[in-house]
N, C-alpha and C positions, 0 to 999 in steps of 0.2 A: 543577438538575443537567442535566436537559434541555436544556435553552436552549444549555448547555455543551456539548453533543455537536453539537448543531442549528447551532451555528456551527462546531465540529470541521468538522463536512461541509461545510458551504459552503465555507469556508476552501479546505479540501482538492481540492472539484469546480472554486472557482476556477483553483488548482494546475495541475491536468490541463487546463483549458480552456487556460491561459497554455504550457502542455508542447507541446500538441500543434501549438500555432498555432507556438510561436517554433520548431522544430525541421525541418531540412531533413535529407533522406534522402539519403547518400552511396553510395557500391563495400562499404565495409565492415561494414552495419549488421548482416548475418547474425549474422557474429560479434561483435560488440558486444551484439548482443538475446541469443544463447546466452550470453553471459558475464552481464548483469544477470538473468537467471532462475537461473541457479547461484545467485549473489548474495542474489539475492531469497530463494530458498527456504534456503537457510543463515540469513539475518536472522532468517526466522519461525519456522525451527526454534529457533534462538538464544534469544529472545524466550520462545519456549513455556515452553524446558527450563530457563532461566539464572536463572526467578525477577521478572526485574523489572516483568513484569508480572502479580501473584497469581491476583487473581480473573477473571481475563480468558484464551481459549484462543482463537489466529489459525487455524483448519483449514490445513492444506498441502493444495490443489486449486492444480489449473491459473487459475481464478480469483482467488483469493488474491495468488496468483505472481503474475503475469500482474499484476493489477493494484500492487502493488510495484514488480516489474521497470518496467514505465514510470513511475510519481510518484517511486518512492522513500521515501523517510521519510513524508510526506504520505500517501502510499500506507495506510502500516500507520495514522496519524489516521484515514483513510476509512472504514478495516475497522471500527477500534474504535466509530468513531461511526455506524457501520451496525449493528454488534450492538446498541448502545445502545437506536438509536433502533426498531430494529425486534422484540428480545425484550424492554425494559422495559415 
């Protein structure tokens, strides 16, 4: 099961290495980055409270967010396989 999380992360840190590179900064990014941190912390709120993830709990921290609002989906992989791999 390890091994399973171990590649979650990589996976995921690939993600963000490929986000960050392919992405140009435009006039509008303010509000585009304020709208994916709404986004963001609604998803992980979403996620906490909705059940579909049981034994698993995302904190809402600016870090959290913060790192969702820029991956995205992958984003919340990250987290998961960060709990994994750092309180198993």
């Amino acid at each position: 099961m390890r091994i399973v999380w171990l590649g979650v992360l990589i996976v995921s840190s690939c993600s963000l290495a490929f986000l960050l590179l392919r992405r140009k900064v435009h006039g509008g990014w303010f509000l585009r980055f304020g709208t994916h941190l709404v986004l963001s912390a609604f998803a992980i709120y979403a996620l906490n409270f909705s059940g579909w993830i049981t034994d698993w709990y995302i904190p809402l921290n600016p870090a959290t967010i913060g790192t969702v609002a820029v991956l995205g989906v992958p984003g919340i992989g990250l987290i998961l396989g960060l709990q994994q791999i750092l309180y198993a």
